[in-house]
C-alpha positions in Angstrom: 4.8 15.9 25.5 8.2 16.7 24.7 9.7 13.8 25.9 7.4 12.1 23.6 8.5 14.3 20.5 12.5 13.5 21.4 11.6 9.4 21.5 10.1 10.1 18.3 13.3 11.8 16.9 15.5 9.2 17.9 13.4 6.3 16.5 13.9 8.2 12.9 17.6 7.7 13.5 17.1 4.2 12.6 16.5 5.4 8.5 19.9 6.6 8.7 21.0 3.0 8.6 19.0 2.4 5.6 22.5 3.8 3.9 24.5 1.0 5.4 22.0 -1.8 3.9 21.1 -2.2 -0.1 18.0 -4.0 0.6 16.7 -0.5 2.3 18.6 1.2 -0.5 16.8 -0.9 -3.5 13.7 -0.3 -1.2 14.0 3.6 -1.4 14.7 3.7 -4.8 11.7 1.7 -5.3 9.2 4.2 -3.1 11.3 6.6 -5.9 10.6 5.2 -8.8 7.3 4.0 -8.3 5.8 7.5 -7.6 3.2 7.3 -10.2 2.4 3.9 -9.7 1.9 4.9 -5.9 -0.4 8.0 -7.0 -2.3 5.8 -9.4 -3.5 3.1 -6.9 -3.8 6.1 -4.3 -6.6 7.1 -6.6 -8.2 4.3 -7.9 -8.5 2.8 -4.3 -10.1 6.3 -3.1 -12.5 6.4 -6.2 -13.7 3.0 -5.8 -14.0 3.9 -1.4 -16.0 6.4 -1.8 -18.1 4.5 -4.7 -18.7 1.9 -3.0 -19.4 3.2 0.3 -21.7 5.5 -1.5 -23.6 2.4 -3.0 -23.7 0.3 -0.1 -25.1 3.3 2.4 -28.1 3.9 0.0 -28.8 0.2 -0.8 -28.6 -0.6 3.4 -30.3 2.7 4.8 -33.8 1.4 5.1 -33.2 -1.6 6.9 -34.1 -1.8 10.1 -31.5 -3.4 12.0 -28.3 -1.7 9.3 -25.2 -1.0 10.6 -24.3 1.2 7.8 -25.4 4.8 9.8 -23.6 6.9 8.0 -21.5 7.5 4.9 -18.1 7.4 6.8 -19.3 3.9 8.2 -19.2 2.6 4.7 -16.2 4.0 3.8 -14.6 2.2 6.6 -16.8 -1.0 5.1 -15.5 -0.2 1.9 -11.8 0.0 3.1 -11.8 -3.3 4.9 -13.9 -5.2 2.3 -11.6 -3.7 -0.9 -8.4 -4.6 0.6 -10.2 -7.9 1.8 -9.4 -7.6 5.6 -13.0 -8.2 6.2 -13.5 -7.5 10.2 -17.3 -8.7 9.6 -18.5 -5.8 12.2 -20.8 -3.9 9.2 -22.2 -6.5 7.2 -25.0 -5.7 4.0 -28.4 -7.5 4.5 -29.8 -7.3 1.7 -29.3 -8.7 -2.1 -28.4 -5.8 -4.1 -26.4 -5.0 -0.5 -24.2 -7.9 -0.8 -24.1 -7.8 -4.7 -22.2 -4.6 -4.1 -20.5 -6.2 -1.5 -19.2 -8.6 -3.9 -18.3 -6.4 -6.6 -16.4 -4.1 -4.0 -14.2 -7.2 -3.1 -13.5 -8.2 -6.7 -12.6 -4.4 -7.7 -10.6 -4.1 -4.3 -8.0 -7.2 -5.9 -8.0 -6.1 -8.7 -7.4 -2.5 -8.0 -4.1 -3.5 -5.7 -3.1 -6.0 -8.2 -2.3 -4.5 -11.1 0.0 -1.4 -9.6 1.9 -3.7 -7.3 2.7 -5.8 -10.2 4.8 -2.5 -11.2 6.2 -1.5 -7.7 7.7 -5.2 -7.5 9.1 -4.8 -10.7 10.7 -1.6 -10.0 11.6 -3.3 -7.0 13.4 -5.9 -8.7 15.2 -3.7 -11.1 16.7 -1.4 -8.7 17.2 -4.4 -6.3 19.6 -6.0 -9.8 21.3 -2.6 -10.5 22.2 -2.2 -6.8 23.6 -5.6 -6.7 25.1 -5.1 -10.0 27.1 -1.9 -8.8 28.4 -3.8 -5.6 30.2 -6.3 -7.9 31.6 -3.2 -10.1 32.7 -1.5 -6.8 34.2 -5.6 -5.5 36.1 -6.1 -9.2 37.2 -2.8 -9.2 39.2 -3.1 -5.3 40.2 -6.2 -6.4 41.9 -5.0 -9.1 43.5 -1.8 -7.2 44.3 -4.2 -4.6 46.2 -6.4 -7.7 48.3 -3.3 -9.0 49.0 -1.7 -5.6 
């Protein structure tokens, strides 16, 4: 177990490069700056989840032959259908089933669309400033290397 803890530690030495690289700088910045983006789709996905699951566990639960057993099992439903993996292993049966269904994978796009709009944008700004400090920091050696 140990051993397993000290692998672990020197994996993370591997961020310690992320200093070395301003792509992985631009990229932390980003995490950064996007904070309340982050915390915002954090909570809508969660809200919708548990919605959803909530919906499609009462709309299933008398059916016979439903794979939705519990409320957890349509929270896992709900995750794969929002973020439209789609495994297929729980699957609604009946039609107010797969109308929430549907309406869970429509919400699920648009719920990660609109915040990741922002996060690239962030991602693009601090990826320009970054680039644009590089060439201040190039001109300005340049120039000491000029005068020297």
């Amino acid at each position: 177990m140990v051993m397993r803890v000290v692998r672990v530690m020197r994996v993370t030495r591997i961020f310690k490069l992320a200093r070395y690289s301003s792509g992985l700088k631009s990229f932390g910045m980003t995490v950064r700056t996007s904070l309340p983006e982050l915390s915002m789709l954090t909570l809508f996905l969660l809200t919708a989840i548990i919605f959803f699951a909530t919906l499609i566990y009462f709309a299933e639960r008398d059916e016979p032959d439903t794979t939705f057993r519990s409320i957890p099992d349509a929270c896992w439903w709900a995750v794969v259908t929002m973020t439209t993996v789609g495994y297929g292993d729980y699957c609604p049966t009946t039609v107010f089933g797969k109308m929430i269904a549907s309406c869970a994978s429509i919400s699920g796009v648009l719920v990660l669309a609109f915040p990741i709009t922002m996060i690239v944008e962030n991602f693009s700004k601090n990826y320009v400033e970054e680039k644009h400090d590089f060439k201040v920091v190039q001109r300005r050696r340049r120039m000491a290397q000029a005068y020297a």
